[in-house]
C-alpha positions as a Markdown table, in Angstrom:
| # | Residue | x | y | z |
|---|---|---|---|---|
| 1 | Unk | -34.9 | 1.1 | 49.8 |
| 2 | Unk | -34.6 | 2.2 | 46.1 |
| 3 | Unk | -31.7 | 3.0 | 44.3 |
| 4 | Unk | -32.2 | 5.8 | 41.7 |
| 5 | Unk | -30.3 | 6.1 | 38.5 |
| 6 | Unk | -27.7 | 8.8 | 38.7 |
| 7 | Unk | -27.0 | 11.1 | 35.8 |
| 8 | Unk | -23.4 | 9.4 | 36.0 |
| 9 | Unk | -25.0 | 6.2 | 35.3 |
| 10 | Unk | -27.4 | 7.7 | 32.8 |
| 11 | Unk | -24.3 | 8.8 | 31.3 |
| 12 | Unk | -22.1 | 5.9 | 31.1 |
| 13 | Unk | -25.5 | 3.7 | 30.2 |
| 14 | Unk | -26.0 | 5.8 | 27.0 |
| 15 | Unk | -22.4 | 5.5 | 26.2 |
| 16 | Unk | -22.7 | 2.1 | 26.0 |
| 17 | Unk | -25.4 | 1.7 | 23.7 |
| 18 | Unk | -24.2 | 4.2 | 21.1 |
| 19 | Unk | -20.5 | 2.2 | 21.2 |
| 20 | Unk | -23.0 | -0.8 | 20.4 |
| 21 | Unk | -24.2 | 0.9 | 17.7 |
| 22 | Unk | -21.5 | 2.3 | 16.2 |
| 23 | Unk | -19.7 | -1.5 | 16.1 |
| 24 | Unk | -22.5 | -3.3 | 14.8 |
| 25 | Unk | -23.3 | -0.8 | 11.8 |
| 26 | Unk | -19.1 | -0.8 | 11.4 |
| 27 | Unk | -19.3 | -4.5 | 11.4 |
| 28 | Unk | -22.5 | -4.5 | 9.1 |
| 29 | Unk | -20.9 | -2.5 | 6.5 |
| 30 | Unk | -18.1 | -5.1 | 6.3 |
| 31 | Unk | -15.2 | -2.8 | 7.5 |
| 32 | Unk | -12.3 | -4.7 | 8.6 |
| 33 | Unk | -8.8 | -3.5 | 9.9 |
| 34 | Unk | -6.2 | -4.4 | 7.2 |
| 35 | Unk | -3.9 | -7.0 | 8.1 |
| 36 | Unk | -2.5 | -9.9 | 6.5 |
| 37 | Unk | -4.1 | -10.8 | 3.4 |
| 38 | Unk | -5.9 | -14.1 | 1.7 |
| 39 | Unk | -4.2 | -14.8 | -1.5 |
| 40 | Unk | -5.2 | -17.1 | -3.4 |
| 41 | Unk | -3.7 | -20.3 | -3.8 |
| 42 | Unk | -2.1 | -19.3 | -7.6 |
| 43 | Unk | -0.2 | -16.7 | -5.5 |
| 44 | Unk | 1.4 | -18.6 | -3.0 |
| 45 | Unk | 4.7 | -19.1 | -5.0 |
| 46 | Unk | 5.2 | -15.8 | -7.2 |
| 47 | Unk | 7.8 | -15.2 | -9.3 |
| 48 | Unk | 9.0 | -11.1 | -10.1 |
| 49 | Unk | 10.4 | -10.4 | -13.0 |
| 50 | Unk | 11.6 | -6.1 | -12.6 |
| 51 | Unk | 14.2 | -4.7 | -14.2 |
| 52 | Unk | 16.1 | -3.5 | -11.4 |
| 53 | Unk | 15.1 | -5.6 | -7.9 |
| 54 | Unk | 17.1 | -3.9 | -5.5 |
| 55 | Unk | 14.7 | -0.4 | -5.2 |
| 56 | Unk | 13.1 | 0.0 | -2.2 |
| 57 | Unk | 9.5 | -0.5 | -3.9 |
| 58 | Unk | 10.9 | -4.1 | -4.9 |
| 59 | Unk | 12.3 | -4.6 | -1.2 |
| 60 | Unk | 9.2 | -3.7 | 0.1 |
| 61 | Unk | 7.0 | -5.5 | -2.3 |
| 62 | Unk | 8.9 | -8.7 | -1.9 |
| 63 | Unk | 8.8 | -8.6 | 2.3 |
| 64 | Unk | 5.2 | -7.5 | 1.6 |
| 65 | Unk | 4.6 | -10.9 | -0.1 |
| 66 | Unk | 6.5 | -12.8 | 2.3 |
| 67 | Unk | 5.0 | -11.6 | 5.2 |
| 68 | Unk | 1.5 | -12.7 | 4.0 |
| 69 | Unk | 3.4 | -16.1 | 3.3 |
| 70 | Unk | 3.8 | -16.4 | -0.5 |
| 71 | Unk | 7.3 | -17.7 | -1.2 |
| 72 | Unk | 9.2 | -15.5 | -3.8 |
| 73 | Unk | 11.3 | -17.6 | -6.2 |
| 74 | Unk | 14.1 | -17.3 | -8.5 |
| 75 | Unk | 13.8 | -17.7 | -12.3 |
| 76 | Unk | 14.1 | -21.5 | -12.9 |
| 77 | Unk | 10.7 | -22.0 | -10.8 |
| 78 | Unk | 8.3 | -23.2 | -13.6 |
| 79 | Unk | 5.2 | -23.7 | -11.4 |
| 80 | Unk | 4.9 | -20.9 | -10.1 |
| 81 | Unk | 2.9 | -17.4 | -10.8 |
| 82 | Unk | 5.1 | -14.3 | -12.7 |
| 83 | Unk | 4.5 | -10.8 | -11.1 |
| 84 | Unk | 6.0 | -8.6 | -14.0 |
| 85 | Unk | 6.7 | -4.9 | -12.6 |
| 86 | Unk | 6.8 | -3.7 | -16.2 |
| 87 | Unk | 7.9 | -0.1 | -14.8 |
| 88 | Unk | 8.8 | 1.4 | -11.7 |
| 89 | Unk | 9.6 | 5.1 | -11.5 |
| 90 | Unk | 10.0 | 7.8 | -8.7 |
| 91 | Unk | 10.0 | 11.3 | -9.8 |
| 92 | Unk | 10.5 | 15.0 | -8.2 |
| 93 | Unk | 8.2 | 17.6 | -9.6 |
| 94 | Unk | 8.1 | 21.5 | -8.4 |
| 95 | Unk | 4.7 | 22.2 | -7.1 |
| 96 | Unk | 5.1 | 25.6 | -5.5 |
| 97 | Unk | 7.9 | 28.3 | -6.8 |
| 98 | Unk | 8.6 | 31.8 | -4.4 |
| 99 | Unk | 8.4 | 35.0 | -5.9 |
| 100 | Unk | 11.9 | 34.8 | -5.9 |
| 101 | Unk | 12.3 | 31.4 | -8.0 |
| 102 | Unk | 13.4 | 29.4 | -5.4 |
| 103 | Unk | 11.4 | 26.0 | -5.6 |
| 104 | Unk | 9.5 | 25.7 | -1.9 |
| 105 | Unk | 7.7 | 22.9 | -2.3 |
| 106 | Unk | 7.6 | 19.7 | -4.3 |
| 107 | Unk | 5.7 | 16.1 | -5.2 |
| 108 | Unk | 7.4 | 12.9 | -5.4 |
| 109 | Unk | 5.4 | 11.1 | -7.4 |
| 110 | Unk | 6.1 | 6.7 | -7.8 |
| 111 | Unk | 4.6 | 5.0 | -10.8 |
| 112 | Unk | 4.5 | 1.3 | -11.3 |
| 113 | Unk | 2.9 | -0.6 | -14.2 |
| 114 | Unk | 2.6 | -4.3 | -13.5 |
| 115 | Unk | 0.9 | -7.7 | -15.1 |
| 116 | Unk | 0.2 | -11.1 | -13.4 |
| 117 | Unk | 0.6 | -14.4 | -15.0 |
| 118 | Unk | -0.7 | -17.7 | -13.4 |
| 119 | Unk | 1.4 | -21.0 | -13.6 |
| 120 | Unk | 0.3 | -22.0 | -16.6 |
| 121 | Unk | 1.4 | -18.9 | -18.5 |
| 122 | Unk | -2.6 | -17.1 | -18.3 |
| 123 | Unk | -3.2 | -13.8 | -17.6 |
| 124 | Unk | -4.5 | -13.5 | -14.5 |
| 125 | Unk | -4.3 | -9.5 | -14.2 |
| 126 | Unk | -4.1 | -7.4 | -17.6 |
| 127 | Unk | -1.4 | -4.6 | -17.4 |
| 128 | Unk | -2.4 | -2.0 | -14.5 |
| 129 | Unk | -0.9 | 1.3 | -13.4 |
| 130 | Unk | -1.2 | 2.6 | -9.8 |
| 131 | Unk | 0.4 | 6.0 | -8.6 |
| 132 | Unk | 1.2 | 7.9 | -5.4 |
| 133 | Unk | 2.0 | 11.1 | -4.7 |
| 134 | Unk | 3.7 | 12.9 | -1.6 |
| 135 | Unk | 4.0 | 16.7 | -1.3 |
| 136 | Unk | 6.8 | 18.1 | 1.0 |
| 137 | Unk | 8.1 | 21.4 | 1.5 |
| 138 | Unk | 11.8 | 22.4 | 0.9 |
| 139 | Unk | 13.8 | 24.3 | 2.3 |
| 140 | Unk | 16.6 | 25.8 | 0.3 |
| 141 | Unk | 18.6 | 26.9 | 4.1 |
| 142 | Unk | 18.7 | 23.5 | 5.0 |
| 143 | Unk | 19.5 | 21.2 | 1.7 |
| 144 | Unk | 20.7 | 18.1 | 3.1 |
| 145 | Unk | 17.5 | 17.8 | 5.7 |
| 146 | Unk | 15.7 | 18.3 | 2.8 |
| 147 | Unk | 17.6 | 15.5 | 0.6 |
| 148 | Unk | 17.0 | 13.0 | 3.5 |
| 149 | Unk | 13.5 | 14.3 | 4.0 |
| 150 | Unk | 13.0 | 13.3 | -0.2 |
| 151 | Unk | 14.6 | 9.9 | 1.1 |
| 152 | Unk | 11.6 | 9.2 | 3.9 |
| 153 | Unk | 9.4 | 10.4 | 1.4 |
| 154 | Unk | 10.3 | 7.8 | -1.3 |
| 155 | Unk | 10.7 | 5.0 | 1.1 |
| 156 | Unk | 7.3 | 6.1 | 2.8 |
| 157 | Unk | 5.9 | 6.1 | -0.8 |
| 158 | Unk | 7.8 | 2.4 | -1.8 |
| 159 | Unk | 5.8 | 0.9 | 1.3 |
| 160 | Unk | 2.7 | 2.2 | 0.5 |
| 161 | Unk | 2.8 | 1.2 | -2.7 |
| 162 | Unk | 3.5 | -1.9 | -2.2 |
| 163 | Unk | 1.2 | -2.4 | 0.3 |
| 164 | Unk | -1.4 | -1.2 | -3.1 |
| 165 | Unk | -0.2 | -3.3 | -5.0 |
| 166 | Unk | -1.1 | -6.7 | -2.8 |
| 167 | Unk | -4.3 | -5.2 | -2.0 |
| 168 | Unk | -5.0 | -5.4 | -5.9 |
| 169 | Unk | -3.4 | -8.6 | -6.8 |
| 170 | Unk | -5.2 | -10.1 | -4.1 |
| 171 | Unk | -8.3 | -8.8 | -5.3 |
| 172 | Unk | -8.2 | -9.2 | -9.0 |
| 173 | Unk | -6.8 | -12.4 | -8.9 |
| 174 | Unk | -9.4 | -13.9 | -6.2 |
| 175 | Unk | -11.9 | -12.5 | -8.6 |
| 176 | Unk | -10.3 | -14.5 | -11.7 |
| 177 | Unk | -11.1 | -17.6 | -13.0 |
């Protein structure tokens, strides 16, 4: 007796080879999810010196670091790296305006500036600016939903940025000397 191949089988057969495909030329191209990252060794103790450490971009930047396991230190630590946020700012622009002037949508935009230092006082990154934008709509019958919607937006923007920001230092500094 001879079993024939069903068009169901056929089916499922030639999904499994083009899932095969698809992960080996994924895994080819070197994609990887993101996850926690390899610092390198200079960045396992990491000094910040901001102006104002209690924003949510320096919240999230210093739980960023500690989550991939680099211990943040206070100001007497002499061997240790020096993250310098040279500039942090979150600002509202107008992006679309009614025919009536009323403001209906707007861009939050967050700026930092930043340097990295090694132990011994080096530079290990030169002076580097990243930006992010959001654009949400506002809506002038319901102000304070749209003040706390601003809020999620800046937080949401603090996280990804930096989130950025270790993806950089991680880079640039496993690519320094």
């Amino acid at each position: 007796m001879m079993i024939g191949v069903g068009t169901g089988n056929r089916r499922g057969l030639m999904q499994m080879v083009v899932a095969s495909i698809l992960t080996v030329v994924v895994v080819g191209c070197g994609f990887q999810l993101r996850g926690q990252l390899v610092l390198p060794e200079r960045l396992q103790t990491l000094r910040i010196e901001a102006s104002d450490r209690t924003t949510p971009f320096m919240q999230a930047l210093v739980g960023q670091l500690r989550a991939n396991g680099v211990a943040v230190v206070d100001a007497n630590a002499s061997d240790a790296s020096v993250l310098h946020i040279e500039r942090e700012r979150l600002r509202r622009q107008a992006l679309t305006i009614s025919q009536d002037a009323q403001v209906r949508e707007y861009v939050l935009h967050l700026d930092v500036d930043y340097s990295l230092e090694g132990p011994s006082g080096e530079v290990v990154v030169d002076s580097q600016s990243l930006r992010l934008s959001r654009e949400y709509q506002f809506d002038a019958q319901a102000i304070l939903g749209g003040r706390r919607e601003e809020e999620f937006l800046g937080e949401d923007l603090s996280r990804a940025m930096a989130a950025q920001l270790m993806r950089q230092l991680s880079a640039k500094a496993q690519g320094a000397p």
